[in-house]
C-alpha positions in Angstrom: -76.8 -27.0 -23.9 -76.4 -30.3 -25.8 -72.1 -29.8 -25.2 -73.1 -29.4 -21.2 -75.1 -32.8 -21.5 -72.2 -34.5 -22.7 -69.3 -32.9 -20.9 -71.6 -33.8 -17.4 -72.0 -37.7 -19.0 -68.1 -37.7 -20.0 -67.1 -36.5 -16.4 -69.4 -38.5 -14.7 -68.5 -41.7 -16.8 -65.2 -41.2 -15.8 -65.9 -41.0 -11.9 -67.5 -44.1 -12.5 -64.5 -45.8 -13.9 -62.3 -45.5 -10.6 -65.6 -46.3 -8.1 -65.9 -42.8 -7.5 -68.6 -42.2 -4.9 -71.0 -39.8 -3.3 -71.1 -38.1 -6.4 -73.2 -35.4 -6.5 -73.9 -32.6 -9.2 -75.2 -29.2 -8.8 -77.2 -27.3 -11.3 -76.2 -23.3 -10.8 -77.7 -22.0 -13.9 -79.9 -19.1 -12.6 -78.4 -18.4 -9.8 -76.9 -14.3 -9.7 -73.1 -14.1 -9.1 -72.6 -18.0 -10.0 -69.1 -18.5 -11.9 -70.4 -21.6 -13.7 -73.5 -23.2 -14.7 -72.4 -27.0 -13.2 -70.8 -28.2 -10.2 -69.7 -32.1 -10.0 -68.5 -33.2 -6.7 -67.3 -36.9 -6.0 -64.7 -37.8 -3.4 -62.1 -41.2 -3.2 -60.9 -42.9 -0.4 -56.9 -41.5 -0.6 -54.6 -39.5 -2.3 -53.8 -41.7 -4.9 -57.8 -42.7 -5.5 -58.6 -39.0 -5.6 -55.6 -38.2 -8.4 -56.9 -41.5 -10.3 -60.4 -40.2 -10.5 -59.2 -36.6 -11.7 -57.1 -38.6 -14.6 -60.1 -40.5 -15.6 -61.9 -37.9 -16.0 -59.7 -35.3 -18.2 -59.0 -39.3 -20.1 -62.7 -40.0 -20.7 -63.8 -36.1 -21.4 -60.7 -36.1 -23.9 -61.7 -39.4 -25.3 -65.6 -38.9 -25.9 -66.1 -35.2 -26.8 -62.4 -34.0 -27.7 -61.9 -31.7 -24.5 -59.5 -30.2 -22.6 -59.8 -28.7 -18.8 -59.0 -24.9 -19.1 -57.0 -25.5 -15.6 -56.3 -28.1 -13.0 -55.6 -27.4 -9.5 -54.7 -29.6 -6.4 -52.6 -32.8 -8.2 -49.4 -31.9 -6.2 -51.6 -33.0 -2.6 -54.5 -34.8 -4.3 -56.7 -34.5 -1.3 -58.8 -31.9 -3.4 -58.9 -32.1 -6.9 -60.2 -28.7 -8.9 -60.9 -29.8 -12.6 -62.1 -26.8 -14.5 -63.9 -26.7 -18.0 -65.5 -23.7 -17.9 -69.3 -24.1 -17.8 -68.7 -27.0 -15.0 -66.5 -27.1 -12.5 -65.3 -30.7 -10.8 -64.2 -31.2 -7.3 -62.4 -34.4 -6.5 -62.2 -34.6 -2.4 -61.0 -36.5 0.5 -64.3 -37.2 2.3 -62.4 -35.4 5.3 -62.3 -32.8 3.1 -65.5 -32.6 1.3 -67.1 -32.7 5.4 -65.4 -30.0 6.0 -65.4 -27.4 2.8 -69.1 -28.7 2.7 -69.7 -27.0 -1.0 -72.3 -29.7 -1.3 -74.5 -27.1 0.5 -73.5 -23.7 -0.5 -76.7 -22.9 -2.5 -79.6 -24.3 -1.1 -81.9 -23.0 -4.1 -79.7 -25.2 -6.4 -81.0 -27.7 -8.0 -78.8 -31.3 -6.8 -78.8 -34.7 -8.2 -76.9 -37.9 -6.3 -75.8 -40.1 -9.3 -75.3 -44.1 -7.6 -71.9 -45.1 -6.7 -71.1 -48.1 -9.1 -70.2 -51.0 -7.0 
């Protein structure tokens, strides 16, 4: 529980770091056929935002509690980054994209929490 705490805080911090915005997590724990117990979702304004903010975040996670994402998918196009360590799951979008995949709303008996976009 405490480790979940700190890996959400580490990925979050490192959102933050590149002006990540809209980002948004989503508490699954609970909830039957779930394959994690955290989703983070955040989006940048291009390619190369979106691939920044997915560096930050393995950089920051690494840095503060000595982790590693078990797999990382979506670098080659960056216009959805899937950052996966295990118990939470991070999707980096395009907003285009995000509109459109609208995970955001998937479970509506999840608990969500909008963290402010540092400015």
């Amino acid at each position: 529980m405490e480790e979940d705490n700190q890996l959400l805080e580490s990925i979050i911090s490192g959102i933050q770091e590149k002006k990540g915005k809209k980002i948004t997590t989503i508490n699954l724990k609970g909830i039957p056929g779930v394959i994690c117990d955290y989703f983070v979702i955040c989006e940048g304004n291009s390619p190369t935002q979106v691939a920044a903010l997915a560096e930050s975040i393995e950089h920051i996670v690494k840095k503060n509690i000595q982790e590693s994402p078990i797999r990382v998918q979506g670098q080659q196009l960056a216009e959805w980054i899937g950052i996966d360590y295990g118990d939470i799951i991070v999707h980096v979008f395009l907003p285009e994209l995000r509109n459109y995949y609208n995970i955001d709303n998937l479970w509506s008996d999840a608990k969500t929490i909008t963290i402010p976009s540092l400015d």
